[in-house]
C-alpha beads as a LAMMPS data file, in Angstrom:
LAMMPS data file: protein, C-alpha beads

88 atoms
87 bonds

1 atom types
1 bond types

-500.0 500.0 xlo xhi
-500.0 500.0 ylo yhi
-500.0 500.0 zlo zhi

Masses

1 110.0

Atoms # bond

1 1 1 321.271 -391.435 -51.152
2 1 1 319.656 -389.248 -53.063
3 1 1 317.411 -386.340 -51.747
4 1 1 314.117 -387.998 -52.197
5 1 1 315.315 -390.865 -49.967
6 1 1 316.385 -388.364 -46.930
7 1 1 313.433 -386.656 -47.171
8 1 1 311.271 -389.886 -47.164
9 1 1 314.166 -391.130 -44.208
10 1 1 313.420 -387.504 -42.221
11 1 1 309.435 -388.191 -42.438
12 1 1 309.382 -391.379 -40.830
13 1 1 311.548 -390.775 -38.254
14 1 1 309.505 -387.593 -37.226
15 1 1 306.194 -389.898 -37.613
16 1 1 307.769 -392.200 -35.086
17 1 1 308.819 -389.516 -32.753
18 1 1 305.569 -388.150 -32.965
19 1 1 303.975 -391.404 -32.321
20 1 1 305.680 -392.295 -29.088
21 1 1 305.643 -388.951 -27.962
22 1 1 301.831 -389.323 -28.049
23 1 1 301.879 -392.649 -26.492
24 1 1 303.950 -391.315 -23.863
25 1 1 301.622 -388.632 -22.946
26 1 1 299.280 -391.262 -21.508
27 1 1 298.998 -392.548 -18.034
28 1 1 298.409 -396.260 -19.243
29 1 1 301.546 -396.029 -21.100
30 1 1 303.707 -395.303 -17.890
31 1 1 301.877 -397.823 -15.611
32 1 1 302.323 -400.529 -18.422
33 1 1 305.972 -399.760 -18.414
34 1 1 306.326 -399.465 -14.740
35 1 1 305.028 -403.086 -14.272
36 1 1 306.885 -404.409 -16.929
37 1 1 310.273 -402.992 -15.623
38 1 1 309.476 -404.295 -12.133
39 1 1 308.653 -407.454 -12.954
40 1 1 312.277 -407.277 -15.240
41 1 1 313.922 -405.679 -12.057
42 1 1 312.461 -406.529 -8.704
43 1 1 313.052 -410.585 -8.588
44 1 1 316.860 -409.096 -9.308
45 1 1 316.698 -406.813 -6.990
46 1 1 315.635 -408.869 -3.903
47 1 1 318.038 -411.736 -4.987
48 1 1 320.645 -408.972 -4.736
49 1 1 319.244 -407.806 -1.672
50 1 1 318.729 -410.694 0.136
51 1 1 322.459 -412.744 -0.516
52 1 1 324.444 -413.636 2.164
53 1 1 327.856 -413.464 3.647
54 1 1 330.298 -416.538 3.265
55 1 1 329.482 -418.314 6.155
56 1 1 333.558 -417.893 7.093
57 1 1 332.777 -414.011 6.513
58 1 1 329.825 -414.650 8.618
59 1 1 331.566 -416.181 11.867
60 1 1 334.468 -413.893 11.813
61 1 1 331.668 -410.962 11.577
62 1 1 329.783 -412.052 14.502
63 1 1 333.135 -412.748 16.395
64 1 1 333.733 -408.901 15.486
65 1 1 330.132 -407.992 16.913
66 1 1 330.482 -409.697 20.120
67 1 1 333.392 -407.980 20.473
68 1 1 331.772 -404.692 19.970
69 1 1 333.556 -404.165 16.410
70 1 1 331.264 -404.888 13.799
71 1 1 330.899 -401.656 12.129
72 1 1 334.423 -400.936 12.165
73 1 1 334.634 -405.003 10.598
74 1 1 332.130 -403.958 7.821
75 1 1 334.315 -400.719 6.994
76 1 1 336.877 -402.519 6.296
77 1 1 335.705 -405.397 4.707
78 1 1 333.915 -402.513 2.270
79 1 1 337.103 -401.237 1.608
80 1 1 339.310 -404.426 0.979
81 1 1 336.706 -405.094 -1.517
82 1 1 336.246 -401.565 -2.936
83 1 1 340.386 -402.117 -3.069
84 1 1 341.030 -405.302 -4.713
85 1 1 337.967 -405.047 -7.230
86 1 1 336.416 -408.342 -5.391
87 1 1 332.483 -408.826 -5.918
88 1 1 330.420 -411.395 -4.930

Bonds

1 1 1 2
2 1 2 3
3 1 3 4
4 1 4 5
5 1 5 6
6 1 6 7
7 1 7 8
8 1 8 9
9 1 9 10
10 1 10 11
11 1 11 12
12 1 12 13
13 1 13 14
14 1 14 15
15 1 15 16
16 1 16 17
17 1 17 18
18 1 18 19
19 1 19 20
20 1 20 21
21 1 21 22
22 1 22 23
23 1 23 24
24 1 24 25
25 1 25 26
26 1 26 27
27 1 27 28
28 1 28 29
29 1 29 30
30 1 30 31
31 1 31 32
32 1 32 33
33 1 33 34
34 1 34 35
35 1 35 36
36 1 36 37
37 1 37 38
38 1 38 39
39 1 39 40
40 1 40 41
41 1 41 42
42 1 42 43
43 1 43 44
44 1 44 45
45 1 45 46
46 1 46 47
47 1 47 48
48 1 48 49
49 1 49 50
50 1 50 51
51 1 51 52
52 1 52 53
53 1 53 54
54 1 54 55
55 1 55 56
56 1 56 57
57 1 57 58
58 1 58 59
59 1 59 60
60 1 60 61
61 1 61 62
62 1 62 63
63 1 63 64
64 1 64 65
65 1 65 66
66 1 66 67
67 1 67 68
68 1 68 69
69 1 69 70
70 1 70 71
71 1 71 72
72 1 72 73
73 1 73 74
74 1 74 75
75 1 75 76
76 1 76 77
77 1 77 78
78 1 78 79
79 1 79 80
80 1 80 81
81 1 81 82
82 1 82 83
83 1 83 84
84 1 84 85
85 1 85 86
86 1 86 87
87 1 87 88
């Protein structure tokens, strides 16, 4: 490459920076982008959120609650999981 072409290179790359760092400087820029990346995110996110338990997790769970154990049940689920590498 000679130096012409890293010059030319250098000035379009500092053209684009300034150009988004002007775009980014303005409010409708960020909303834009905020309702973009929650539309991309939230139907994820609330899928996620909103999963449930195998229903054999689910019984042996509530067994665990009426027996006054469920957080310690939880706990340890967590941690067989966070052991093994299993994700749902």
């Amino acid at each position: 490459m000679s130096w012409q072409e890293g010059v030319a290179v250098t000035v379009v790359l500092l053209g684009l920076g300034a150009g988004a760092f002007l775009v980014a400087q303005r409010p409708s820029f960020w909303l834009e982008f905020g309702l973009r990346l929650g539309r991309l995110l939230l139907p994820k996110a609330l899928k996620y959120l909103t999963r449930r338990m195998p229903q054999e997790e689910e019984a042996a769970w509530r067994q665990a609650e009426r027996r006054g154990q469920g957080d310690e049940w939880l706990r340890e689920r967590w941690m067989r999981k966070r052991r093994t590498g299993y994700s749902e």
